[in-house]
Wavefront OBJ file of the C-alpha trace (Angstrom):
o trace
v 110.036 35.498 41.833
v 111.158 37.347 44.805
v 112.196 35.435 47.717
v 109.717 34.101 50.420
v 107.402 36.831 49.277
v 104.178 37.095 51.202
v 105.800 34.438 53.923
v 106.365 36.256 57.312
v 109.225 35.086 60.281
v 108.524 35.948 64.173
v 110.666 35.239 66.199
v 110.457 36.322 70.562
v 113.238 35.605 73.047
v 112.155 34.530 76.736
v 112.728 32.435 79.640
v 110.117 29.493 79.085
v 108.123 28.326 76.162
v 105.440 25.907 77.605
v 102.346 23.556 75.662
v 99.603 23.973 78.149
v 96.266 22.255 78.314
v 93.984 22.703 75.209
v 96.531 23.644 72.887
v 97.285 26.983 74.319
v 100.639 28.242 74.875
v 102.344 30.100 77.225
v 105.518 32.949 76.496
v 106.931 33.252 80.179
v 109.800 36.065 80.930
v 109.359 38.035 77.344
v 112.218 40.141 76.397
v 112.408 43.051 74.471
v 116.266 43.274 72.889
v 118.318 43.094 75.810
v 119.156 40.771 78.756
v 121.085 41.703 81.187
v 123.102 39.327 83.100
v 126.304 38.789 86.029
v 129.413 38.599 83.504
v 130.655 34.693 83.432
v 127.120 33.367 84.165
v 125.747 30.691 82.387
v 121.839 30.525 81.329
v 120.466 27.547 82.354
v 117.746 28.209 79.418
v 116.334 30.495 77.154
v 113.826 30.131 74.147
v 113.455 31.444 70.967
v 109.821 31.014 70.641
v 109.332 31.532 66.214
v 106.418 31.436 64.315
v 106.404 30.896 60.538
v 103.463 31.811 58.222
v 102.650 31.184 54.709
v 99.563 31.766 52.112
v 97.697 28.719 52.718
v 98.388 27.707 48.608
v 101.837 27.791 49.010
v 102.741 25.449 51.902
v 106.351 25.263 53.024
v 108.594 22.167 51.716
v 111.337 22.863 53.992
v 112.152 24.365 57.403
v 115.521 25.005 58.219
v 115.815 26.826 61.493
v 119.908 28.500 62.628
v 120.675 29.958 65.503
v 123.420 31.578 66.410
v 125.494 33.434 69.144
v 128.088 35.858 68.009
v 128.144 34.929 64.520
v 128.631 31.098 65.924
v 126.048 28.321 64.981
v 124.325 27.354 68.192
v 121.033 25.493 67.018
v 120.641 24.079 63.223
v 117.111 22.534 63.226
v 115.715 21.301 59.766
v 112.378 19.781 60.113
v 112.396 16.100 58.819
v 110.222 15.548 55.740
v 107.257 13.662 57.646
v 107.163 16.545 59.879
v 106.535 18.368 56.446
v 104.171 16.030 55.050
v 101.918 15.779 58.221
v 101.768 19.877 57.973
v 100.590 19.618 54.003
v 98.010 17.284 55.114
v 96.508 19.351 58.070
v 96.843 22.305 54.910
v 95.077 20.390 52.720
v 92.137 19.754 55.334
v 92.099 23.514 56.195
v 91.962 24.042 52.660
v 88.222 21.738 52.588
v 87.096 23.435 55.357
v 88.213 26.891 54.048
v 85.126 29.503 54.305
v 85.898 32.130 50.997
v 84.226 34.752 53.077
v 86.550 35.000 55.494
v 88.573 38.629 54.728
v 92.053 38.796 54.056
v 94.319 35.850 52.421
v 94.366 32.443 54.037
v 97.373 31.581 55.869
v 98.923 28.807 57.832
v 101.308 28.998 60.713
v 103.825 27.313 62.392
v 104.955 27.291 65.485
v 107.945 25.891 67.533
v 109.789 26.804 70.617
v 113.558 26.311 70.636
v 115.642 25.804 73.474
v 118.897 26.903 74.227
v 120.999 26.048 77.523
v 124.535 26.529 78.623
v 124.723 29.507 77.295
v 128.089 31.563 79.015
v 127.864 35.251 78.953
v 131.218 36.539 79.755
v 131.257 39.580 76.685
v 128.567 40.899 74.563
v 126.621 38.540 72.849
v 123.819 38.262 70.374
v 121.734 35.960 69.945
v 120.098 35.824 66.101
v 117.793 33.185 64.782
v 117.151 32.759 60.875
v 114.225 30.828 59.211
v 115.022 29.025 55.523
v 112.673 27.749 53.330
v 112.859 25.730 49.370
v 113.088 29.697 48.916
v 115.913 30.680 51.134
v 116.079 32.424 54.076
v 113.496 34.428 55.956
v 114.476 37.999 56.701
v 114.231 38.816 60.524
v 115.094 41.586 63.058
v 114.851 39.989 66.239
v 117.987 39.849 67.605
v 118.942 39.276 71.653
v 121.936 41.302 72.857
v 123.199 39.558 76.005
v 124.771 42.164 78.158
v 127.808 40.712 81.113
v 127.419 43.473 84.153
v 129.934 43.343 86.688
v 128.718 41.489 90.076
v 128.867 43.717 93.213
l 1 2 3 4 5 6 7 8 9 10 11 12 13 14 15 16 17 18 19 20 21 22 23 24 25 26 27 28 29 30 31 32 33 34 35 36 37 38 39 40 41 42 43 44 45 46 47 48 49 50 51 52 53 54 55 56 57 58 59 60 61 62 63 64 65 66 67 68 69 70 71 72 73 74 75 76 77 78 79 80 81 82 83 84 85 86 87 88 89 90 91 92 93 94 95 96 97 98 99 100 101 102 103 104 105 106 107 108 109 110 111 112 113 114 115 116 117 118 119 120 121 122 123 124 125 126 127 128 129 130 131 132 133 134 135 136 137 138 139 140 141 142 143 144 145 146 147 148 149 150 151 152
């Protein structure tokens, strides 16, 4: 069986991840790959905002979320089980309600957005975030190069 097949990771870098009324979220200060910043400042926060998907028939039974900066761990997140179990059981609802002539295959997201603070930037850094599952890890590109500039 090949790993995680059909199971996708997302991950976006920004400033603020926020739960607004209704449900919706919002992705404030989005950044493409790089963040520039005065060398020796610290970030008083930044978010990896990462969504998870799977084929609605093969929930996940573990979440393991890593973060790291410069090859060191920074963030290492594993959902707890009843997290897990409350997920299979919104699945398994969805899966009742499921209308077959919707196209495409049924999926089932997750969502979550992870904080980081304190972060010094006095050389190059990157931020990476990796996703694993009962299947192992999720394959991602989404990397955030911190660049230091000098201050004027």
């Amino acid at each position: 069986m090949e790993v995680n097949k059909d199971r996708t990771v997302n991950v976006l870098w920004a400033d603020e991840v926020r739960q607004e009324e209704g449900g919706k979220l919002s992705i404030i200060g989005l950044y493409a790959t790089n963040l520039d910043v005065e060398r020796g400042a610290t970030l008083k926060q930044l978010y990896a905002f990462v969504e998870v998907t799977t084929p609605v028939d093969r929930p996940f039974k573990s979440l393991r979320f890593v973060a790291t900066s410069n090859g060191k761990e920074v963030l290492n997140l594993s959902l707890p089980e009843a997290a897990m179990d409350a997920a299979l059981a919104q699945i398994k609802e969805l899966e009742a309600d499921q209308d077959d002539s919707s196209p495409g295959e049924p999926r089932v997201a997750m969502r979550a957005g992870l904080p980081f603070s304190g972060i010094t930037v006095a050389e190059p850094t990157t931020m990476r975030l990796s996703v694993t599952t009962e299947e192992g890890e999720m394959t991602n590109t989404a990397i955030l190069h911190l660049r230091p500039r000098q201050s004027k």
